[in-house]
Backbone as JSON, one array per atom type, in Angstrom:
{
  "sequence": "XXXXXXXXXXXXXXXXXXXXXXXXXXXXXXXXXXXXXXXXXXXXXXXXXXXXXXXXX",
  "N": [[-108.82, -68.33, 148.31], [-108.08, -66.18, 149.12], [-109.03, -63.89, 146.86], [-111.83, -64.52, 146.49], [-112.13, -63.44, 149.41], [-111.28, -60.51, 148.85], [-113.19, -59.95, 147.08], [-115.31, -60.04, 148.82], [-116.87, -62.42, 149.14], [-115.88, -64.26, 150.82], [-116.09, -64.76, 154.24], [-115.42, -66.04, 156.35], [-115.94, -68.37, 159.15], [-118.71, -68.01, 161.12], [-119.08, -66.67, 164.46], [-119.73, -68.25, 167.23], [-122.35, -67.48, 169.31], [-123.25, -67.85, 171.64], [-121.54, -69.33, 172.72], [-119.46, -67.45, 173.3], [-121.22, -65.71, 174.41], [-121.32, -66.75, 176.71], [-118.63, -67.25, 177.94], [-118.03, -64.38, 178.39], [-119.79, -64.22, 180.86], [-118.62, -65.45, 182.61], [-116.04, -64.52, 183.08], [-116.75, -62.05, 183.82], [-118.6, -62.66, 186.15], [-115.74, -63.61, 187.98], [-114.28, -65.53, 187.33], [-111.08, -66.91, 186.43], [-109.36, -67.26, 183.48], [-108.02, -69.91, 182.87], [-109.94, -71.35, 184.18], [-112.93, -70.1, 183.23], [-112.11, -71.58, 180.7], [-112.34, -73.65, 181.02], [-115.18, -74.28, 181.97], [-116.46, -73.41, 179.64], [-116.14, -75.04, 178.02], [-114.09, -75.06, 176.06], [-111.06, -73.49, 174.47], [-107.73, -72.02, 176.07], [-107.0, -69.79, 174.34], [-109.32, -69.29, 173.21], [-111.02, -68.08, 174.79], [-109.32, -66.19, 175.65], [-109.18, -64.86, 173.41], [-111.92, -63.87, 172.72], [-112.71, -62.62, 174.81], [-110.46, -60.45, 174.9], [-111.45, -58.91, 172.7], [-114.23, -58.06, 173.59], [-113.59, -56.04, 175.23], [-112.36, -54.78, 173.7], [-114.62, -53.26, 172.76]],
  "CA": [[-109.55, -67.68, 149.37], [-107.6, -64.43, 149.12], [-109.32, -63.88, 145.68], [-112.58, -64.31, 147.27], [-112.21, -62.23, 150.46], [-111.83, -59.51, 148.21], [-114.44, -59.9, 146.67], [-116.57, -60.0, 149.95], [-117.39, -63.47, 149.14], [-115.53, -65.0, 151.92], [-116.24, -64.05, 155.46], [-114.86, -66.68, 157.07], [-116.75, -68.97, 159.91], [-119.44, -67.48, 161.94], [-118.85, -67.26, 165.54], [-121.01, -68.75, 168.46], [-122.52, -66.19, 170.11], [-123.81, -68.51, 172.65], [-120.42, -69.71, 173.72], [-118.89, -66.11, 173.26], [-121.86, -64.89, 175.69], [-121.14, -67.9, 178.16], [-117.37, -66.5, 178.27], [-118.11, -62.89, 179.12], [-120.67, -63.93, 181.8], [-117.81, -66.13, 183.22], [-115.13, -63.87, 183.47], [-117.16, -60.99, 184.52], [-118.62, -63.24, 187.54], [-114.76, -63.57, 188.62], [-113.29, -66.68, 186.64], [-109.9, -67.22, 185.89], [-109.54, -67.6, 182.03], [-108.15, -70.87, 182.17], [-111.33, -72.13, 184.75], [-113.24, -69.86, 182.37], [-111.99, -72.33, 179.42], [-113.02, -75.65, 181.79], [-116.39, -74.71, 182.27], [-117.31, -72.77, 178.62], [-115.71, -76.45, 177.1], [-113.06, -74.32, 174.82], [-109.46, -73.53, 174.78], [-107.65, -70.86, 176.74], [-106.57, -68.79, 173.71], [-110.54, -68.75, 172.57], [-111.28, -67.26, 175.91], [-108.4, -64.68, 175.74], [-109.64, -64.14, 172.55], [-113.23, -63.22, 172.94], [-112.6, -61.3, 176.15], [-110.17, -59.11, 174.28], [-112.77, -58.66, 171.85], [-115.63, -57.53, 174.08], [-113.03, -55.44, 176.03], [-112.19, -53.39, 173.04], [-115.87, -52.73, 172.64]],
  "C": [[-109.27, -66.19, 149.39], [-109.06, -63.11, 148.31], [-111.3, -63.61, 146.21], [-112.91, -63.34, 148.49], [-112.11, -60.88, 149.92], [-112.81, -58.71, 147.52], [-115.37, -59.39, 147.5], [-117.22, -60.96, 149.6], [-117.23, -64.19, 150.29], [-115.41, -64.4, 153.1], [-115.45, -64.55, 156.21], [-116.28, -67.52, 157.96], [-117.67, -67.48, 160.77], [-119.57, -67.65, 163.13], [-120.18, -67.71, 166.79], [-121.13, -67.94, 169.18], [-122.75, -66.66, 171.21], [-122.34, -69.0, 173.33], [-119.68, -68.65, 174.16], [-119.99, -65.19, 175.19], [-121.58, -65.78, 176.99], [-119.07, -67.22, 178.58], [-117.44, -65.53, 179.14], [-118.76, -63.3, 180.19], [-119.7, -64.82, 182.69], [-116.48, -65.3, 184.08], [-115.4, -62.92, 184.11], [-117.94, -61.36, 186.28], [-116.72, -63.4, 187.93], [-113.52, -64.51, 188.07], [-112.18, -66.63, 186.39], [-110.29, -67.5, 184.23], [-109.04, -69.32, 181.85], [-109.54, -72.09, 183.11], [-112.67, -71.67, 183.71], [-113.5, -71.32, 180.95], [-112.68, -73.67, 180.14], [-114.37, -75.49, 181.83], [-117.38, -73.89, 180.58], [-116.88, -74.29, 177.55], [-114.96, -75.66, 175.81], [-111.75, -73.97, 174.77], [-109.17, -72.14, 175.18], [-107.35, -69.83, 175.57], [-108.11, -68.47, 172.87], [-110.75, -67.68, 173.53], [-110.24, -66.09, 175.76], [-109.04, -64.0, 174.8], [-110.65, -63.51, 172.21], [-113.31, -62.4, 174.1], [-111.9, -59.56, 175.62], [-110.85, -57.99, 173.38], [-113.51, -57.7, 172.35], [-114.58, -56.6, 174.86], [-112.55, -53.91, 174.94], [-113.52, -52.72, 172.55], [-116.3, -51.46, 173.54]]
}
């Protein structure tokens, strides 16, 4: 995989934008991250992780 990613063959997975946008519109209404995670059906370190994301944007 290394060998590849150098290349620019391997990207990796492609993320869900649709669950990513259901996050942000969660947290930014008021959510807690781990009520956040109960109602986007995902785990709390996705949610940290796509918030941080859109936060360094």
């Amino acid at each position: 995989m290394e060998l590849a990613r150098q290349a620019g063959k391997y990207k990796g997975r492609t993320p869900k934008t649709a669950t990513h946008a259901r996050i942000v519109a969660l947290r930014r209404a008021g959510h807690s991250i781990t009520k956040t995670a109960e109602l986007a059906a995902c785990s709390v370190s996705q949610v940290k992780r796509v918030w941080a994301m859109r936060e360094s944007e």
